[in-house]
C-alpha positions in Angstrom: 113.2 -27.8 -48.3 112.9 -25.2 -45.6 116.8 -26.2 -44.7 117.7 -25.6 -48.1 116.5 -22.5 -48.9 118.0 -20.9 -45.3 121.4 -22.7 -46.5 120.8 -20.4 -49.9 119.8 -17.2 -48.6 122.8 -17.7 -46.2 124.9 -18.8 -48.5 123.7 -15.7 -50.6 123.8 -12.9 -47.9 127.3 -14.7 -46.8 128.7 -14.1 -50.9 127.4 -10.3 -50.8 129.8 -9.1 -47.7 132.4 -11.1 -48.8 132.2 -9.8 -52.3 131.2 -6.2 -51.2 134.6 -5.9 -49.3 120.6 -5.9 -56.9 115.9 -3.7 -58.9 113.5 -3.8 -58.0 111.1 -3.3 -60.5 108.9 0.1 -60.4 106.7 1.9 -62.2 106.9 4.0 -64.5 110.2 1.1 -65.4 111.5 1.4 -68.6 110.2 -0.4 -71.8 111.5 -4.1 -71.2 112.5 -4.3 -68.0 111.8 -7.8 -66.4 112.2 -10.1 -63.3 111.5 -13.7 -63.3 111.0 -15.5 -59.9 113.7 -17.7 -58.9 112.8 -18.8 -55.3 110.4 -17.9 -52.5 109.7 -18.6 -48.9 108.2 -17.5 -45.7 110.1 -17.9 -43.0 107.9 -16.3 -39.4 106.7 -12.9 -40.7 109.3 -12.5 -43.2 109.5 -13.5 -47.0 112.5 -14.4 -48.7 112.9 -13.9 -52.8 115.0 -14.6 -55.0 114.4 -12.7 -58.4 116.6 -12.5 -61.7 115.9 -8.7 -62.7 117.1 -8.1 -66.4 117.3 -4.3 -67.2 117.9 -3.1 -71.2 120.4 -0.9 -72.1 118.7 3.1 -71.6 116.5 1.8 -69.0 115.8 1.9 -66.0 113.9 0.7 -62.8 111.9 3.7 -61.8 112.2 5.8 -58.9 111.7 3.8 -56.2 112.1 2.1 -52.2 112.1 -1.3 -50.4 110.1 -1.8 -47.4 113.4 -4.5 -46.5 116.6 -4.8 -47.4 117.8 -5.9 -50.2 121.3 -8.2 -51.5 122.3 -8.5 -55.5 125.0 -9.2 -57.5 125.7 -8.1 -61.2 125.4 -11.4 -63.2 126.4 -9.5 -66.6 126.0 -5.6 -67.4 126.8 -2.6 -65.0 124.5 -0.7 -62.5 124.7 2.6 -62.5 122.6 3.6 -59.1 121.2 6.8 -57.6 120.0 8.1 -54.8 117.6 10.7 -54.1 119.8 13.5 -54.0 120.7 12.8 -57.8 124.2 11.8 -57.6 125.6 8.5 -57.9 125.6 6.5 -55.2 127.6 3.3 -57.0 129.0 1.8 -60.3 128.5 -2.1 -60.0 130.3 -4.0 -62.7 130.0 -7.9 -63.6 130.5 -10.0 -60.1 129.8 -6.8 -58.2 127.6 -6.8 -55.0 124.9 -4.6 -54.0 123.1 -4.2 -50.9 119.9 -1.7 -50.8 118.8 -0.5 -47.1 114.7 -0.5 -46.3 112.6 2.5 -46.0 111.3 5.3 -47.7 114.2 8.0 -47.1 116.0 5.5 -49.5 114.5 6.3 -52.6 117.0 5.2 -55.2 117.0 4.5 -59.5 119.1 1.5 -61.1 119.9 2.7 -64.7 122.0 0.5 -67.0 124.0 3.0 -69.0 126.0 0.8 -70.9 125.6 -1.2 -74.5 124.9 -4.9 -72.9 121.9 -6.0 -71.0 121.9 -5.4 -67.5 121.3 -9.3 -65.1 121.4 -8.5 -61.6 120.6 -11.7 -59.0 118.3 -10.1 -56.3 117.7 -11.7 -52.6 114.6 -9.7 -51.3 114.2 -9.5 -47.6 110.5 -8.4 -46.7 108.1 -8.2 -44.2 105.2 -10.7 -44.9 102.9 -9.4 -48.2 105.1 -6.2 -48.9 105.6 -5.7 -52.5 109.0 -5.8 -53.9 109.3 -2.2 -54.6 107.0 1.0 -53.6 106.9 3.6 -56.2 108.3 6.8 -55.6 108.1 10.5 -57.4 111.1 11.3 -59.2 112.9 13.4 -56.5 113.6 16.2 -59.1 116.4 14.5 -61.4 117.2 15.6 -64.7 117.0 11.5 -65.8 114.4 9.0 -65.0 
């Protein structure tokens, strides 16, 4: 088992940079906003997650940071993601990847803007008992 979920979370890390050439969930998240667990291990003092993270169209995930990185890819939908500063930092279509750095001067929102519901595949990479998102203040957008 423990072979077989490294072979996944490399294989999944390895398919993010290759395709690069993921939501976190946080409060206040808009009305319907989910995540269902796909797979979860600790490996040392690390855990590995694997979340499917389905976003409404008009919603969003919250203001918000990871205290680890973070790898997705768009399953169906696009991402519209922002940074702290406001402006866009990335427009991920279908088959696009993502990747989220840790740490709180990395406060970011996912939006879906579009008309379809937003799937993104997540691979969470946390130190042991973190939560998959802290909340942060809205840094003074005129969206949420």
């Amino acid at each position: 088992m423990r072979t077989a979920f490294r072979t996944a979370v490399t294989g999944a890390v390895a398919t993010a940079a290759l395709l690069a050439g993921g939501t976190a969930q946080a409060t206040p998240a808009g009305p319907g906003v989910t995540a269902k667990l796909i797979s979860q291990t600790t490996i040392g003092d690390t855990d590995y997650t694997v979340r499917e993270i389905t976003i409404p169209p008009g919603q969003a995930t919250g203001w918000h940071y990871h205290d680890g990185p973070l790898y997705g890819i768009v399953k169906q939908g696009t991402l519209s993601h922002f940074d702290s500063s406001c402006a866009s930092d990335g427009v991920y279509r279908k088959g696009s990847t993502i990747q989220e750095p840790a740490g709180a001067g990395n406060v970011h929102i996912g939006r879906n803007l579009g008309k379809t519901p937003l799937v993104l595949d997540v691979l969470y990479v946390l130190p042991h008992g973190s939560p998959f998102s802290e909340d942060a203040p809205n840094p003074g957008c005129p969206f949420e």
